[in-house]
C-alpha positions as CSV (number, residue, x, y, z in Angstrom):
1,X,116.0,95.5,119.4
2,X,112.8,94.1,119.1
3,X,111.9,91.1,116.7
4,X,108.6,90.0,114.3
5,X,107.7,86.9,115.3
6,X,104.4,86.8,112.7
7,X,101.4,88.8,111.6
8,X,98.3,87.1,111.9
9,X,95.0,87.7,110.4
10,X,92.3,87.1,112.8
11,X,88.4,87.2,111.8
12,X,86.2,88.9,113.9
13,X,83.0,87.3,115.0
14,X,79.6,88.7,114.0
15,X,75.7,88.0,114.3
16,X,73.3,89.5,111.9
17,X,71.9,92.6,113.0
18,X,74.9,93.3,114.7
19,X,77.6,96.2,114.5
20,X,80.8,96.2,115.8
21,X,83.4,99.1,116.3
22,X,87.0,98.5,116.7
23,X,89.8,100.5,118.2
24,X,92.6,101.7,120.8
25,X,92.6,103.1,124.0
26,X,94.7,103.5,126.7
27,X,94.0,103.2,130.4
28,X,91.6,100.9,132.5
29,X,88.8,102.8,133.1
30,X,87.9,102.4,129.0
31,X,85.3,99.8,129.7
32,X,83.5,102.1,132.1
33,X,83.6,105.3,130.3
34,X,82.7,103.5,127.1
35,X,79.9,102.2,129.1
36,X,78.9,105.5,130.0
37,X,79.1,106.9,126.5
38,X,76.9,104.1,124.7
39,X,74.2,104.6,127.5
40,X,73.8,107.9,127.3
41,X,73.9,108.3,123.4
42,X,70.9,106.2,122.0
43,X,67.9,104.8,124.3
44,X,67.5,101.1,124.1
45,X,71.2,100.3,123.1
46,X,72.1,96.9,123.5
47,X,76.1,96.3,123.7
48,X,79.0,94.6,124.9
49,X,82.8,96.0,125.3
50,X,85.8,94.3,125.9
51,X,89.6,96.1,126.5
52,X,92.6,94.1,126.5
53,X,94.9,95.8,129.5
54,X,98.6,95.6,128.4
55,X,100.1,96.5,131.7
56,X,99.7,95.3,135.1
57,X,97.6,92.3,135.6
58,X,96.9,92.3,131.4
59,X,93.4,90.9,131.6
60,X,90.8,91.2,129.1
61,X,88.6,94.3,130.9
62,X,84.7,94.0,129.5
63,X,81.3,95.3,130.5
64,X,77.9,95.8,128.7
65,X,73.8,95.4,129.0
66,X,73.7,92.4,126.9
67,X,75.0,89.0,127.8
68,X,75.2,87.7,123.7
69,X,77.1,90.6,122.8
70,X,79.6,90.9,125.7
71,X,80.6,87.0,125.0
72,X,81.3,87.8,121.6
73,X,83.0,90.8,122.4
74,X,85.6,88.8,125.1
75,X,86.1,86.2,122.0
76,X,87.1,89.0,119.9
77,X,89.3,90.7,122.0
78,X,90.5,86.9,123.2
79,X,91.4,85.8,119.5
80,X,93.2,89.6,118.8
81,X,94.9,89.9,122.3
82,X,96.6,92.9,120.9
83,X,97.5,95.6,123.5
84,X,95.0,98.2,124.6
85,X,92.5,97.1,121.4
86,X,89.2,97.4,122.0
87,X,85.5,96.0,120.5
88,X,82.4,97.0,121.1
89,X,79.0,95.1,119.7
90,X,75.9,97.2,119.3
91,X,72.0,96.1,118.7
92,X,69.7,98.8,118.5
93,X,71.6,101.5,117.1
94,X,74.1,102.1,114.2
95,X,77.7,103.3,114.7
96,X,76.8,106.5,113.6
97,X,74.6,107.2,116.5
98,X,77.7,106.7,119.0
99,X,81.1,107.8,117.2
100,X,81.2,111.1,117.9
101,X,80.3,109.9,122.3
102,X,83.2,107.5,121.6
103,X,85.7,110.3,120.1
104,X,84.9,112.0,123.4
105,X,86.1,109.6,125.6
106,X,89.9,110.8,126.7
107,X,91.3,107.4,126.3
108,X,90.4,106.2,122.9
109,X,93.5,106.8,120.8
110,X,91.8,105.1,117.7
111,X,88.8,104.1,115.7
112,X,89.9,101.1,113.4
113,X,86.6,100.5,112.2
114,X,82.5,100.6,112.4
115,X,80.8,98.1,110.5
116,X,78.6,95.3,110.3
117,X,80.4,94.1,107.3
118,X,82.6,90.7,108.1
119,X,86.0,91.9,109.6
120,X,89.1,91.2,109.8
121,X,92.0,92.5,112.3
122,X,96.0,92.2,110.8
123,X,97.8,91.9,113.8
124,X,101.7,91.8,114.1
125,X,103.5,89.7,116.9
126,X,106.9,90.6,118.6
127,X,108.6,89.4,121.0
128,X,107.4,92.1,123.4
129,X,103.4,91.4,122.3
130,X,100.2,92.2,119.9
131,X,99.8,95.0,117.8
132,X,97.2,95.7,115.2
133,X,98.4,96.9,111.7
134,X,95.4,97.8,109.9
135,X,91.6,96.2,109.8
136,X,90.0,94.9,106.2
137,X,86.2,96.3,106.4
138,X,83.9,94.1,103.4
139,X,84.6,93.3,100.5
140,X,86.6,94.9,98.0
141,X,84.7,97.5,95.1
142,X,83.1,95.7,91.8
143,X,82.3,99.2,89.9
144,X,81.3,102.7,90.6
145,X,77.9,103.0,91.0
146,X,75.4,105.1,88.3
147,X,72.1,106.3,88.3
148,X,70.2,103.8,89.2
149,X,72.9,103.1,92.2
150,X,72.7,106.8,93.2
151,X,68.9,107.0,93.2
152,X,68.5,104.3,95.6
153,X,71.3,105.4,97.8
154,X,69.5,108.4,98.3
155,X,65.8,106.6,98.8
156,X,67.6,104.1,101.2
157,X,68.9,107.4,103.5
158,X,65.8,108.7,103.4
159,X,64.0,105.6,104.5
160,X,66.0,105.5,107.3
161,X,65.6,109.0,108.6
162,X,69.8,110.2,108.0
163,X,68.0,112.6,105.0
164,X,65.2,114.5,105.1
């Protein structure tokens, strides 16, 4: 039977202008097919992946078109060392311009997160390895928004071309 050793709370690097998207996969070709996706979803995407293997040799798998992001990407996935997680940094596009590529690639069990808020990863150890429990995304709510909030919610969507 299996044993907690300690769950850990690990935050996740970031740089402004910078989103990052956390999750699970499950084999070693992840880096290359996430490769694949990113390229192919938004011209100009700048990124860096990094897949911590948890069988076989159980090295931290990475690739990407940007040296800044990939190094921060193998620090995350370093500091986490939770079997099969993943993180990917973007520049140049928003998560919502590559989700859907990245539900499409077979391996990718789970999306834990897409933000460019500060994040951090809960992660459970046992005496068999790393796990991740859950991700805390922000800050928690101060209020529900009103009018005011509303209105510029809408003109900030617009601005940004998600609303015609």
């Amino acid at each position: 039977m299996g044993e907690l050793k300690k769950i850990e709370v690990v935050d996740i690097p970031r740089a402004e202008g910078v989103n990052a998207i956390l999750g699970q996969s499950h084999f070693i070709k992840t880096v290359e097919d996430v490769y694949e996706a990113l390229v192919t979803s938004v011209p100009g995407i700048r990124f860096g992946v990094a897949f911590c293997e948890s069988s076989g040799k159980r090295l931290i798998r990475y690739d990407g078109n940007d040296e800044e992001l990939v190094s921060m990407a193998l620090e995350a996935a370093r500091r986490v060392g939770a079997g099969h997680f993943f993180i990917i940094y973007i520049r140049n596009a928003w998560p919502i311009n590559v989700i859907n590529a990245l539900r499409h690639v077979s391996e990718i069990v789970t999306l834990y997160a897409a933000s460019a808020n500060p994040l951090q990863v809960i992660v459970a150890e046992t005496d068999q390895g790393r796990g991740v429990l859950g991700v805390v995304d922000g800050g928690t709510p101060l209020g529900i928004e009103g009018e005011a909030d509303k209105r510029e919610r809408h003109e900030f969507l617009r601005k940004i071309g998600y609303k015609r």
